[in-house]
TORNU-330257 format. One line per field, with one value per atom (N, C-alpha, C, O): x, y, z; residue in one letter; atom name. Coordinates in pm, 1 decimal, padded with zeros to 6 digits. Each point is the difference from the previous one (the first is absolute). Example, Ala and Ser with C-alpha at 12.3 -4.5 7.8 and 13.67 -1.06 7.14 Angstrom:
BEGIN
X = 01319.0 | -00089.0 | 00090.0 | 00103.6 | -00138.6 | 00082.0 | -00077.0 | 00050.9
Y = -00569.0 | 00119.0 | 00120.0 | -00001.9 | 00106.9 | 00119.0 | 00109.0 | 00110.8
Z = 00780.0 | 00000.0 | 00000.0 | 00066.5 | -00138.5 | 00006.0 | 00073.0 | 00016.9
resn = A | A | A | A | S | S | S | S
name = N | CA | C | O | N | CA | C | O
This chain:
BEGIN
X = -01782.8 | 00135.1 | 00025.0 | -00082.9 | 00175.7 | 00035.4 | 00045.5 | 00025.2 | -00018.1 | 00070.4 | 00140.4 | 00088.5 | -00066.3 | 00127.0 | 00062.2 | -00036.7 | 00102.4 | 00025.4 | 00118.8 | 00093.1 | -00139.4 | 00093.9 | 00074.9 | -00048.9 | 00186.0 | 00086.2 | 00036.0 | 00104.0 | -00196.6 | -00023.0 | -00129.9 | -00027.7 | -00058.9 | -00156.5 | -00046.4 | -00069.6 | 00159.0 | 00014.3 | 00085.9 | 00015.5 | 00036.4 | 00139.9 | -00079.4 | 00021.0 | -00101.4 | -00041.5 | -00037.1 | -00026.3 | 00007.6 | -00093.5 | 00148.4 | -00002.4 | 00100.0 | 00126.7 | 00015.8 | 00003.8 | 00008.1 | -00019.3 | -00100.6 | 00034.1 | -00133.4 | -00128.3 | 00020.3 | -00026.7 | 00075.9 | 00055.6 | 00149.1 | 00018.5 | 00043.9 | 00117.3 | -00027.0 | 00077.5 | -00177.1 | -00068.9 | -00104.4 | -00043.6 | 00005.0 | -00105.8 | -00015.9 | -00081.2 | 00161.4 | 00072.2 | -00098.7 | -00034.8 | -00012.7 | -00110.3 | -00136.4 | -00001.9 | -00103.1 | -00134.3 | -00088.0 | 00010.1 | -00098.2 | -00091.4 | 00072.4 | 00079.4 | -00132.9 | 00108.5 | -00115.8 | -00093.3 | 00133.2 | -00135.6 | -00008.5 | 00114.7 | -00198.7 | -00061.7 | 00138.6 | 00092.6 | -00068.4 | 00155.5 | 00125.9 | 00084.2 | -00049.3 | 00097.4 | -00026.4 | 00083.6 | -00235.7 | 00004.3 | -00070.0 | -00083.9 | 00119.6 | 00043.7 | 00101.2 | 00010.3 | 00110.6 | 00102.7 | 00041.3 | 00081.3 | -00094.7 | 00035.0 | -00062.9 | 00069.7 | -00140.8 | -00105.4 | 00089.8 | 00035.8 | -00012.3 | 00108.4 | 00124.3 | 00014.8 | 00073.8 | 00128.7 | -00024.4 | 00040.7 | -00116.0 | -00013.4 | -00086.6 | -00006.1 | -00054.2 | -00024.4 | 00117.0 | 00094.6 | -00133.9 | 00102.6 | 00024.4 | -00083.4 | 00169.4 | 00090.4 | 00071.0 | 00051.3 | -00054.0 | 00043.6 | 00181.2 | 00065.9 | -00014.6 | 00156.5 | 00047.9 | -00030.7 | 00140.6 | 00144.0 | -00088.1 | 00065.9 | -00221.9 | -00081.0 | 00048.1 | -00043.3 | 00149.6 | -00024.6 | -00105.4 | -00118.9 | 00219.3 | -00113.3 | 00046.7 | 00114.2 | -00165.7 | 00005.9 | 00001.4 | -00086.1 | 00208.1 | -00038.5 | 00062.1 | 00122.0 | -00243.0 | -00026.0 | 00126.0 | 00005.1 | 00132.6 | 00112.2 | -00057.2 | -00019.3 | 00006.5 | -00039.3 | -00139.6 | -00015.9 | -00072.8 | -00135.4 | 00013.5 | 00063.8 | -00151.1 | -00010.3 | 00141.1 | 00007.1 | 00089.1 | 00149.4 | 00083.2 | 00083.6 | -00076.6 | 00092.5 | -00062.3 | -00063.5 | 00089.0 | -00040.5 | 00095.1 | 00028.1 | 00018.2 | 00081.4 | -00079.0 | -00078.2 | 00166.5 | -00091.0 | 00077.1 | 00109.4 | -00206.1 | 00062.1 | -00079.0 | -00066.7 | 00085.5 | -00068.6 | -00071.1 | 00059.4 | -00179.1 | -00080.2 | 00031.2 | 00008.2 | 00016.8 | 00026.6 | -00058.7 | 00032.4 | -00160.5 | -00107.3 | -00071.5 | -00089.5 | 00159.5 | -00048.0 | -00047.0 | 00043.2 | -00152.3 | -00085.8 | 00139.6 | 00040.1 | 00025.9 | 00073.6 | 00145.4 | 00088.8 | -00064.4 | 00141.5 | 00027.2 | -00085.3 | 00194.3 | 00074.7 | -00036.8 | -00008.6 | -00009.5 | 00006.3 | 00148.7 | 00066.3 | -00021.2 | 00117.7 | 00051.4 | 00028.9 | -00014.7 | 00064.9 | 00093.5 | 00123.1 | -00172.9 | 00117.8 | 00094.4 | 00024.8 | 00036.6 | 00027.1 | 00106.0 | 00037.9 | -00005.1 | 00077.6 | -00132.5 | 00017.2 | -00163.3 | -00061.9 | -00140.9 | -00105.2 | 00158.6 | -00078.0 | -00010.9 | 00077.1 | -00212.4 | -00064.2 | -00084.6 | -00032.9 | 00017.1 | -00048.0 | -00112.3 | -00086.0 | 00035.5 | -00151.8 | -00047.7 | 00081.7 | -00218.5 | -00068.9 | -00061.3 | -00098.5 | 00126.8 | -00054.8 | 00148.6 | -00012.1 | 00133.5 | 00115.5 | -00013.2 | 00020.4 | -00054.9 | 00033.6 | -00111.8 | 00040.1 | -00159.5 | -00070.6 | -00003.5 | -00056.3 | 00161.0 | 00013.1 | 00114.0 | -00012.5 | 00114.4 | 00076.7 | -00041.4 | 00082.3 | -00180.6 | -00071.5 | -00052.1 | 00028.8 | -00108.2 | -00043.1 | 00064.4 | -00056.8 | 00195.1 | 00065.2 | 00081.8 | 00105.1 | -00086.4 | 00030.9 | -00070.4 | 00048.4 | -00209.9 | -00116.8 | -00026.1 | -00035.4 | 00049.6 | 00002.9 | 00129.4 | -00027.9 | 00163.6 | 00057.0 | -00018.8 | 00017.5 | -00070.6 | -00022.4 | -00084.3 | 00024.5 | -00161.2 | -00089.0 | 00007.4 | -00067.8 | 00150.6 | 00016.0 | 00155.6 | 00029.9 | 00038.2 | 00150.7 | 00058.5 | 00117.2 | -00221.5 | 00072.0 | 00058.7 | -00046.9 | 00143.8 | 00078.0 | -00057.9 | -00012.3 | -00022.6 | -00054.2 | 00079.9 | 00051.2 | -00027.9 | 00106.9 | -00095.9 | 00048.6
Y = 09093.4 | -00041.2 | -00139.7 | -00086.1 | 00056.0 | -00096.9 | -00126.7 | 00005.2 | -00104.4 | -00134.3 | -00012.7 | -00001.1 | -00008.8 | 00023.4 | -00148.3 | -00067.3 | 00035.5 | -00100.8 | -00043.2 | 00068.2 | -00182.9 | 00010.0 | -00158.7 | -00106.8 | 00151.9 | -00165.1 | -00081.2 | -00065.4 | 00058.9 | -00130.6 | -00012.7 | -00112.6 | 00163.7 | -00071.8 | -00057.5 | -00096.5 | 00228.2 | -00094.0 | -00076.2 | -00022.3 | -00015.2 | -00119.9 | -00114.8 | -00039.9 | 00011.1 | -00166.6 | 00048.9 | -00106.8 | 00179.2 | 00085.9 | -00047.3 | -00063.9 | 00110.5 | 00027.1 | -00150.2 | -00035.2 | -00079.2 | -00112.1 | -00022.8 | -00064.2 | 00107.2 | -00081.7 | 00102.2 | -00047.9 | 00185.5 | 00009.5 | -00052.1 | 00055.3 | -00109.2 | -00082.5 | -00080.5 | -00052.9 | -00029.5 | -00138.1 | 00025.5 | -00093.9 | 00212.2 | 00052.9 | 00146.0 | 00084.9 | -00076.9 | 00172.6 | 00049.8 | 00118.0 | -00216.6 | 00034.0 | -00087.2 | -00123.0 | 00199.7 | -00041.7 | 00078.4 | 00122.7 | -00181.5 | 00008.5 | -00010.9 | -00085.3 | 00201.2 | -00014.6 | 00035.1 | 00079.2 | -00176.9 | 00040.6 | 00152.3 | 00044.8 | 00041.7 | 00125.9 | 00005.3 | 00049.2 | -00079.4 | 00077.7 | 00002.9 | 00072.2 | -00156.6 | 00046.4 | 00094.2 | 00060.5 | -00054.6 | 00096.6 | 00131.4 | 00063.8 | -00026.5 | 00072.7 | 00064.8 | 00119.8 | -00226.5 | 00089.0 | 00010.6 | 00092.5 | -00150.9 | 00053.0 | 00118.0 | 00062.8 | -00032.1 | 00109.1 | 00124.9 | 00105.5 | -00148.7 | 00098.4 | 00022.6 | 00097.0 | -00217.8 | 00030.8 | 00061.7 | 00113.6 | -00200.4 | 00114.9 | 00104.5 | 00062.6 | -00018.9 | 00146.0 | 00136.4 | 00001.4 | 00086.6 | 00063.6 | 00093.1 | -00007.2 | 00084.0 | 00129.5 | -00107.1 | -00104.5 | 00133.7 | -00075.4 | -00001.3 | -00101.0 | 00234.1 | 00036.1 | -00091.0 | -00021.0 | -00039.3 | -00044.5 | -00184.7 | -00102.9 | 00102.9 | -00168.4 | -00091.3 | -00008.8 | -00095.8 | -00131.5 | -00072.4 | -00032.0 | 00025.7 | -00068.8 | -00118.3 | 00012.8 | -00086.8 | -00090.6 | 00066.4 | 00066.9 | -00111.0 | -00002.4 | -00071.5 | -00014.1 | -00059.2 | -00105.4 | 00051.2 | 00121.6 | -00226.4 | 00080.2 | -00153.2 | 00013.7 | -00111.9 | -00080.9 | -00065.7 | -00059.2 | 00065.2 | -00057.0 | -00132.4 | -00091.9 | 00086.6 | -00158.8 | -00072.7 | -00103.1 | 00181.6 | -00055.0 | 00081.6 | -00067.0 | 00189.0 | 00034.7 | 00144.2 | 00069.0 | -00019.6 | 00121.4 | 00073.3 | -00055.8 | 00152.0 | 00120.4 | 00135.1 | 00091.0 | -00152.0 | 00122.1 | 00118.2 | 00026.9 | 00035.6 | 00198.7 | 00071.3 | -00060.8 | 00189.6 | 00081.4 | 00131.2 | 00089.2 | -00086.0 | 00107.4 | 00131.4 | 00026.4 | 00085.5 | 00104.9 | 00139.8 | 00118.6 | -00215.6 | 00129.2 | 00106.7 | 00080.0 | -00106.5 | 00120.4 | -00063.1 | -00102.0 | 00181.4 | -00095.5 | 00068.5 | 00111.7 | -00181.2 | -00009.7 | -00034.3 | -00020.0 | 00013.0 | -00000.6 | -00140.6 | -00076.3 | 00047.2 | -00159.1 | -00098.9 | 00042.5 | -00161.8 | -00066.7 | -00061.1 | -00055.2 | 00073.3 | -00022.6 | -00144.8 | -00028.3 | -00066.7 | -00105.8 | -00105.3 | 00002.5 | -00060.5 | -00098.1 | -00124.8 | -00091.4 | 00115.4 | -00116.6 | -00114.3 | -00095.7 | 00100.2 | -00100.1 | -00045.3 | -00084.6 | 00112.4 | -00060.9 | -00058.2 | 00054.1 | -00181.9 | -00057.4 | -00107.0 | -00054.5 | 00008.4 | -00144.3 | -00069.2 | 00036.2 | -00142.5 | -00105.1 | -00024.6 | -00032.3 | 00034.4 | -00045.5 | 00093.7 | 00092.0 | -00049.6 | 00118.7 | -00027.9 | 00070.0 | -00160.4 | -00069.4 | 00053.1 | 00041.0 | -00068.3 | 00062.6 | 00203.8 | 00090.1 | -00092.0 | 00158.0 | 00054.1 | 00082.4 | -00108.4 | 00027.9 | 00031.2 | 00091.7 | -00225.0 | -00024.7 | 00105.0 | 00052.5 | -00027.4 | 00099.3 | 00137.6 | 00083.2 | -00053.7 | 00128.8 | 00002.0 | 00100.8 | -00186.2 | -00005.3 | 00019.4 | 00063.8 | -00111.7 | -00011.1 | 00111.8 | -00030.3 | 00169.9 | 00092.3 | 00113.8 | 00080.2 | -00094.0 | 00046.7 | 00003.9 | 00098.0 | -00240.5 | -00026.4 | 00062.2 | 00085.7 | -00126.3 | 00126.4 | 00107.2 | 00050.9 | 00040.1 | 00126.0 | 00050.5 | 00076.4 | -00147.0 | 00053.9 | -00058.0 | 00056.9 | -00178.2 | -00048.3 | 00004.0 | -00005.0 | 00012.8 | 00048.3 | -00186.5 | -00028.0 | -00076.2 | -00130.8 | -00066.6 | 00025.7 | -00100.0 | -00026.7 | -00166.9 | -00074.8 | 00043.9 | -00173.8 | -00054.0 | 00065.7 | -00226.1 | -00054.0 | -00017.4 | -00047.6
Z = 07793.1 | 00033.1 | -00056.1 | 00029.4 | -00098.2 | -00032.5 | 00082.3 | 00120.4 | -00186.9 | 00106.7 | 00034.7 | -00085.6 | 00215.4 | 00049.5 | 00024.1 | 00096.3 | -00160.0 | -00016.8 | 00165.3 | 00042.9 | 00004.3 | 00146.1 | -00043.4 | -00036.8 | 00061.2 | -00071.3 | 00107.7 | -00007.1 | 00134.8 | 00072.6 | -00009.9 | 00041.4 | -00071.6 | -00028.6 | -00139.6 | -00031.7 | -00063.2 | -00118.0 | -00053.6 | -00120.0 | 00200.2 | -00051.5 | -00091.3 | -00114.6 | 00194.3 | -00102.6 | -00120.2 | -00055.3 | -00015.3 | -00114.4 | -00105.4 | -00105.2 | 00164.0 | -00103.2 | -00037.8 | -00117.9 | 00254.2 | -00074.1 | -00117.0 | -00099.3 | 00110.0 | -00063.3 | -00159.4 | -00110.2 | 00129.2 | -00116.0 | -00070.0 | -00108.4 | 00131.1 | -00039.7 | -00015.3 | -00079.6 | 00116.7 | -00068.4 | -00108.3 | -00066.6 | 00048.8 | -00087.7 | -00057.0 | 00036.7 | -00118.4 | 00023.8 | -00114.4 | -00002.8 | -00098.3 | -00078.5 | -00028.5 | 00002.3 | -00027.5 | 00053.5 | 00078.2 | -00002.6 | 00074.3 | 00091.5 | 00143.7 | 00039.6 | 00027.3 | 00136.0 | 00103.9 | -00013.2 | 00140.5 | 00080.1 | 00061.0 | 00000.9 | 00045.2 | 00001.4 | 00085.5 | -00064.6 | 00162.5 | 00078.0 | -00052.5 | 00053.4 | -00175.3 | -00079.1 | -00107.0 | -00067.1 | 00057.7 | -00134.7 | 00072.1 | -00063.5 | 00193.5 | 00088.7 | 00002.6 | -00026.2 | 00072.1 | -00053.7 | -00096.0 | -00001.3 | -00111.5 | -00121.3 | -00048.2 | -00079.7 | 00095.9 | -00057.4 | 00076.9 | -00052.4 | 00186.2 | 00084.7 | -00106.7 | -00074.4 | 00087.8 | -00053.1 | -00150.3 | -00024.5 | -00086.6 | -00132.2 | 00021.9 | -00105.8 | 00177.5 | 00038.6 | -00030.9 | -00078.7 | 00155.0 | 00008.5 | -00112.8 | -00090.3 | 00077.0 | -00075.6 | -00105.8 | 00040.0 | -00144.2 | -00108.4 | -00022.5 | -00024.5 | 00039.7 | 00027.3 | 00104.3 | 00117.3 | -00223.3 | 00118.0 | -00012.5 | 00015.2 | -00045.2 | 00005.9 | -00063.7 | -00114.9 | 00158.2 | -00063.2 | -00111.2 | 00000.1 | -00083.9 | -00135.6 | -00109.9 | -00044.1 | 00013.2 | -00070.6 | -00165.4 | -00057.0 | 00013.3 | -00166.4 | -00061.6 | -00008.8 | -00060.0 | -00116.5 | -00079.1 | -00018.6 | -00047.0 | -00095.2 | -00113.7 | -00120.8 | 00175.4 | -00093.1 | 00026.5 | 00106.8 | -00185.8 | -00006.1 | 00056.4 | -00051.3 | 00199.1 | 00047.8 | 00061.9 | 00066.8 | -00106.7 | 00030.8 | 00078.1 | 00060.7 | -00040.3 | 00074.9 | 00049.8 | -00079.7 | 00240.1 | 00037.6 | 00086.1 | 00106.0 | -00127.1 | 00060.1 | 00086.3 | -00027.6 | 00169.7 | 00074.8 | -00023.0 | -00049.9 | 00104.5 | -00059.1 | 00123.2 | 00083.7 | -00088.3 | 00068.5 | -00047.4 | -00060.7 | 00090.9 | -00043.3 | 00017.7 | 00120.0 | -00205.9 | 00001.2 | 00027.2 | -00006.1 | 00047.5 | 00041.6 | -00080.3 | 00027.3 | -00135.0 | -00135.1 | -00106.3 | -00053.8 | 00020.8 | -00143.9 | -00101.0 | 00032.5 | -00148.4 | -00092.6 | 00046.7 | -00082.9 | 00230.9 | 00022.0 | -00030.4 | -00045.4 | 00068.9 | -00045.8 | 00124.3 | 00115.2 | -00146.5 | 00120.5 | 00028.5 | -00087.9 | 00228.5 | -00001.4 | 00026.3 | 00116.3 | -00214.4 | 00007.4 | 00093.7 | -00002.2 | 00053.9 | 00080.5 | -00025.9 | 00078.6 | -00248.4 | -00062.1 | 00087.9 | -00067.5 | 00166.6 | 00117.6 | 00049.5 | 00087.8 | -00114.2 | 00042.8 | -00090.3 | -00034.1 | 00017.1 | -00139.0 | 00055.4 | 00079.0 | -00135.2 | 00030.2 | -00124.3 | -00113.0 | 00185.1 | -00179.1 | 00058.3 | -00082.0 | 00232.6 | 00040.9 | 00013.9 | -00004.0 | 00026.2 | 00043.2 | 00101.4 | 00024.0 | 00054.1 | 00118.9 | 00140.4 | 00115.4 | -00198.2 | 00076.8 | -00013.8 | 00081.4 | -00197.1 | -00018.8 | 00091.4 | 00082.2 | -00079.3 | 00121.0 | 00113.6 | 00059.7 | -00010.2 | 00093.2 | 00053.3 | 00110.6 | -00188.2 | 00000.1 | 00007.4 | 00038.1 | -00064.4 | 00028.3 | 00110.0 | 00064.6 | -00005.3 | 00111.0 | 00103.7 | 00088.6 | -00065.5 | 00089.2 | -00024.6 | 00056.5 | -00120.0 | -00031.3 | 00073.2 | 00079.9 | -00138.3 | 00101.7 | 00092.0 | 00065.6 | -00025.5 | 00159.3 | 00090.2 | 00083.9 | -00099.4 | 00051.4 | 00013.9 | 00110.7 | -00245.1 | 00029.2 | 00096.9 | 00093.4 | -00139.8 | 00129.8 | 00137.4 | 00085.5 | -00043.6 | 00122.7 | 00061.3 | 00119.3 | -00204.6 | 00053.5 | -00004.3 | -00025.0 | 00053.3 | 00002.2 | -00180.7 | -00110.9 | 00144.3 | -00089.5 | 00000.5 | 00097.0 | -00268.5 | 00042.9 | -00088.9 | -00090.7 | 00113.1 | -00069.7 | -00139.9 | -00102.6
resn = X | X | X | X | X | X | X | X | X | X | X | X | X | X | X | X | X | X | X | X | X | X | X | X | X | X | X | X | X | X | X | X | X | X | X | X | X | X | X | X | X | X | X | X | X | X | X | X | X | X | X | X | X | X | X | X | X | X | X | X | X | X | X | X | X | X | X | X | X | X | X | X | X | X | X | X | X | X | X | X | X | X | X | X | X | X | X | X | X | X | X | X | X | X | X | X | X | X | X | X | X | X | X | X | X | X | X | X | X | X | X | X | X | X | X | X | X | X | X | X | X | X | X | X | X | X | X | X | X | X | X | X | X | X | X | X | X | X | X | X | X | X | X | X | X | X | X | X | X | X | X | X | X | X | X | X | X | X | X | X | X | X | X | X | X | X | X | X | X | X | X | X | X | X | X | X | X | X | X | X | X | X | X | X | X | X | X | X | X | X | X | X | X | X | X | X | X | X | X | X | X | X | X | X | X | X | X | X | X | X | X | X | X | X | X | X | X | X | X | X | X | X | X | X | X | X | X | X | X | X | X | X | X | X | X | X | X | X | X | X | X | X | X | X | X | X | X | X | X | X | X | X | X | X | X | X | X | X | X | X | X | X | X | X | X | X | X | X | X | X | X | X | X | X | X | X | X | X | X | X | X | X | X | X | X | X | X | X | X | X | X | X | X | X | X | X | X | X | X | X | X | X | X | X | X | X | X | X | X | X | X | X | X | X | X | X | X | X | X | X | X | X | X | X | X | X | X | X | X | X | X | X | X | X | X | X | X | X | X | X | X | X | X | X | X | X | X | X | X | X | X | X | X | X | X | X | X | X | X | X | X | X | X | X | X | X | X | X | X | X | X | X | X | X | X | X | X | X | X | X | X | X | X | X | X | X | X | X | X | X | X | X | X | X | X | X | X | X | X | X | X | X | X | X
name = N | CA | C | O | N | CA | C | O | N | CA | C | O | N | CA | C | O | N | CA | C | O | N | CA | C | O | N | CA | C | O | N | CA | C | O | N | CA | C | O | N | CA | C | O | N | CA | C | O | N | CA | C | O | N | CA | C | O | N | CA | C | O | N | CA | C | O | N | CA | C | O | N | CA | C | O | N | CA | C | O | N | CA | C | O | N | CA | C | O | N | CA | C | O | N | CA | C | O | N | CA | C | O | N | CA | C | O | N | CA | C | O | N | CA | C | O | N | CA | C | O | N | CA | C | O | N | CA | C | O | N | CA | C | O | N | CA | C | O | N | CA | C | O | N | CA | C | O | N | CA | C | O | N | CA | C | O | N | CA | C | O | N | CA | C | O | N | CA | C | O | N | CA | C | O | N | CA | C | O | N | CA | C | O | N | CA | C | O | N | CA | C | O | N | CA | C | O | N | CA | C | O | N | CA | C | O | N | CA | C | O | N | CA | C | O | N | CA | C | O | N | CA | C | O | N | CA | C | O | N | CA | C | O | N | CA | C | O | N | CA | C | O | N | CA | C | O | N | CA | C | O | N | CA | C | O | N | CA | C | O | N | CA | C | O | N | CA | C | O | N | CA | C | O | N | CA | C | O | N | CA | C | O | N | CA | C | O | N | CA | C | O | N | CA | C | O | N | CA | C | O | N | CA | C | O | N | CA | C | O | N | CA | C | O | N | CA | C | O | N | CA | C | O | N | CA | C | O | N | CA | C | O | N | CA | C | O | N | CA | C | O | N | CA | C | O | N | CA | C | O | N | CA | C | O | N | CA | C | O | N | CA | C | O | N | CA | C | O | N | CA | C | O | N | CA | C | O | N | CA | C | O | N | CA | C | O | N | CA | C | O | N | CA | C | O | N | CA | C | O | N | CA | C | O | N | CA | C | O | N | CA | C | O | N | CA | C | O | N | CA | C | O | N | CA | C | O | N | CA | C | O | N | CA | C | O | N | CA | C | O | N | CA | C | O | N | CA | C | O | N | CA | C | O
């Protein structure tokens, strides 16, 4: 059985990833992460690189090896430290129902 992620025990985690969304993360955030990118690949939040090092557009996974990934061009970023972070908090709704600023 997998880790069930509970969003009053792991609240501090989401901080410590928003201060550190890439890297080395201590064993209870890379807890739930391993939770949130888990999962069924259809309908998954994803990052894609449109410019090398400069700019990333989230999309969503289509669940099928050759299908298209479906694009979110209203949602573009120049850091990959924000676009991250934007996924995360995508994830985290889904599997906890809470909404984070």
């Amino acid at each position: 059985m997998s880790y069930q992620i509970d969003p009053r025990r792991d609240r501090e985690l989401v901080d410590e990833f928003r201060q550190r969304p890439i890297g080395q993360h201590s064993p209870n955030l890379q807890r739930v992460l391993n939770t949130l990118r888990g999962g069924p690949l259809k309908g998954k939040y994803v990052l894609v690189c449109t410019k090398p090092f400069a700019e990333w557009v989230l999309a969503r996974h289509p669940g099928e090896r050759g299908q298209p990934i479906e694009l979110l061009p209203d949602q573009r970023f120049t850091s990959l430290e924000e676009a991250e972070w934007a996924v995360f908090r995508l994830r985290w709704l889904a599997h906890t129902g809470e909404e984070l600023n």
